[in-house]
C-alpha positions in Angstrom: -1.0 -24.5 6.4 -4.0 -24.5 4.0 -2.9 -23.9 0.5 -5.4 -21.8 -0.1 -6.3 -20.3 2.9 -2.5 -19.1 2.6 -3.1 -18.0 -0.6 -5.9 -15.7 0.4 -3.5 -14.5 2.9 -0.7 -13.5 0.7 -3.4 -11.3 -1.6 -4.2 -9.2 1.5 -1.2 -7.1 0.6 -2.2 -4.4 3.5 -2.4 -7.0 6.5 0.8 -9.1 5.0 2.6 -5.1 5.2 1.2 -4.8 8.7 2.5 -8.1 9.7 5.9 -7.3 8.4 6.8 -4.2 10.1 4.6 -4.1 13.2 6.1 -1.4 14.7 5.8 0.7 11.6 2.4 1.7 12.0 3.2 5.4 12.7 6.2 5.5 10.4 4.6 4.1 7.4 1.4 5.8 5.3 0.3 3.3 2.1 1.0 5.5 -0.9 -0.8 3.3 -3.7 -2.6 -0.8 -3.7 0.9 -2.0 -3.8 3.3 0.0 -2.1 4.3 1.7 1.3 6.3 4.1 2.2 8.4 3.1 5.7 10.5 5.3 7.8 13.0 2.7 9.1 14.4 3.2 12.5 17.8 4.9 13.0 20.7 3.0 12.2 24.2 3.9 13.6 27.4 3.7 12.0 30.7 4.5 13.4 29.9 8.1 14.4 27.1 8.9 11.9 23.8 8.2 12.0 21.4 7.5 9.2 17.2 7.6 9.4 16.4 5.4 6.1 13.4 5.6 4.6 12.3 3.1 1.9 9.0 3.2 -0.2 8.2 -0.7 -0.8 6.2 -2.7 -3.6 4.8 -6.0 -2.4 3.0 -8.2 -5.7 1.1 -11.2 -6.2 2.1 -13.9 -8.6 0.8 -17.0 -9.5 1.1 -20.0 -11.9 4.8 -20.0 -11.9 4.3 -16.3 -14.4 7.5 -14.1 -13.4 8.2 -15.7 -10.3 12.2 -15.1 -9.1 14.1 -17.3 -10.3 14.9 -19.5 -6.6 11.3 -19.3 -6.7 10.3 -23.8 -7.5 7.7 -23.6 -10.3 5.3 -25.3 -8.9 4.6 -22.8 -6.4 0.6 -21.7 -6.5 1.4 -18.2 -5.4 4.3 -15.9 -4.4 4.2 -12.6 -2.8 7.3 -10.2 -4.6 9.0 -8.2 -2.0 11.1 -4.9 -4.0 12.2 -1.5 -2.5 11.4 1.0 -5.1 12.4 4.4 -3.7 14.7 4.6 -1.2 16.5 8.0 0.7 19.0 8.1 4.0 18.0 10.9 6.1 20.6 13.0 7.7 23.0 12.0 5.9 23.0 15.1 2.8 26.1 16.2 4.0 28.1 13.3 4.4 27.1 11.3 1.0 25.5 12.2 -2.0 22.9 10.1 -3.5 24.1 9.4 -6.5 27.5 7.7 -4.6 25.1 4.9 -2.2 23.0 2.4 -4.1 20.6 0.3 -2.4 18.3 -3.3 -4.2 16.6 -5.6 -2.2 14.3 -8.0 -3.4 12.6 -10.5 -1.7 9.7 -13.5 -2.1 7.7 -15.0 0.2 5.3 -18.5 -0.3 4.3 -21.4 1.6 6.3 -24.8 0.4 3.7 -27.6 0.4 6.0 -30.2 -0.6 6.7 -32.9 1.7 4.9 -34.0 4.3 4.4 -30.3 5.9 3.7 -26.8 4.4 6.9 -24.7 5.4 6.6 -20.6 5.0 9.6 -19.6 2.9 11.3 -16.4 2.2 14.1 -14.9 0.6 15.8 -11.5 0.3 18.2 -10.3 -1.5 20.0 -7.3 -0.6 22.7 -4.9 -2.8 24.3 -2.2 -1.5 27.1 -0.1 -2.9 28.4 3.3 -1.9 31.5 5.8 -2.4 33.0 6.3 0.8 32.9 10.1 2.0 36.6 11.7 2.5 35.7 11.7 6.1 34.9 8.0 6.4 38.5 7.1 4.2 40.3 7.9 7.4 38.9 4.9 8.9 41.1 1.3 8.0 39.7 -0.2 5.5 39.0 -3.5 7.5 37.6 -1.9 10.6 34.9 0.0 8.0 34.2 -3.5 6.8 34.0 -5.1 9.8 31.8 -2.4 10.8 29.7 -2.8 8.2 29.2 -6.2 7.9 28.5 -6.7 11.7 25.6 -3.6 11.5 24.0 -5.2 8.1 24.1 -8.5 9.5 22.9 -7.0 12.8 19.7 -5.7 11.2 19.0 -8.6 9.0 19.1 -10.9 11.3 16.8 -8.4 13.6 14.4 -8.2 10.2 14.1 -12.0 9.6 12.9 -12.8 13.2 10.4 -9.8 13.3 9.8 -11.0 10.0 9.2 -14.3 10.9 7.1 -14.2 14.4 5.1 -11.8 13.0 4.2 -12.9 10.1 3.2 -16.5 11.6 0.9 -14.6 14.0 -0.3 -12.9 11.3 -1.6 -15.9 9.3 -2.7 -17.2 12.5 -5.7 -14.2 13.0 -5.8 -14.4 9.1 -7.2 -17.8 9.8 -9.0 -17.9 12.5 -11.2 -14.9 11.2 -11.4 -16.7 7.6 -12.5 -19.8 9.7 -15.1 -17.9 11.7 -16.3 -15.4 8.6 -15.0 -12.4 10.2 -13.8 -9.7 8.0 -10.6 -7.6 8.3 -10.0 -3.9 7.6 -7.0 -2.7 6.8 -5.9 0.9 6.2 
């Protein structure tokens, strides 16, 4: 990967979002130059299910300013990943909002040290919640098991959409760089 080729990349915060979540296109609208709002797909658990919707932040940051802390220094630039807003649809009558809290945070960079540039990410991901009454009926270690298996089950899913997509991504990104076309983004 071209340092700064990848660079240029990582600033084009609209066709790094698109690259992301490919499938989002009709389920996402861009509410300001830096964030999105996403309506995820459905996500079952046990007999309830939940339509997130999260309202993402994506940032530029160079020189080592403010970068996360697993972030190496010496890193040109990093794209911030950091879910701002977030709301679980269909879910009003179950649990409240102020008894689920959700933090993810994420970066993204090319590692140019070595002998090869490698593209890097990390995510971090909180959640907490107060079980509804109708949920505490459920054993404890079947709800966790549960849980576990479904969160792992969609990062997993995530990091290889993620992954492919953003690859093929940089791979247009450079190609039209290369050849002086330009790209529009919504």
């Amino acid at each position: 990967m071209s340092q700064a080729l990848f660079d240029q990349y990582l600033e084009d915060k609209p066709r790094v979002f698109n690259a992301m979540f490919p499938d989002n296109k009709q389920r996402s609208q861009r509410l300001n130059e830096d964030e999105w709002r996403i309506q995820m797909l459905p996500i079952q658990f046990i007999f309830l299910t939940v339509k997130p919707v999260i309202d993402m932040r994506l940032r530029c940051k160079t020189g080592g300013k403010d970068y996360p802390p697993e972030v190496p220094q010496d890193i040109t630039k990093v794209l911030e990943l950091d879910i701002t807003r977030w709301e679980l649809r269909d879910l009003e009558n179950v649990i409240k909002p102020s008894q689920f809290s959700l933090s993810v945070k994420g970066a993204l960079y090319s590692d140019r040290r070595g002998t090869r540039s490698r593209l890097k990410g990390q995510l971090e991901m909180n959640i907490s919640f107060v079980l509804p009454p109708v949920l505490a009926l459920i054993p404890d270690d079947v709800r966790r098991n549960v849980a576990e298996s479904v969160l792992t089950r969609l990062i997993e899913d995530m990091k290889q959409k993620v992954n492919g997509s953003l690859l093929k991504g940089y791979s247009k990104f450079k190609r039209e760089s290369l050849n002086g076309v330009r790209h529009q983004t919504r």
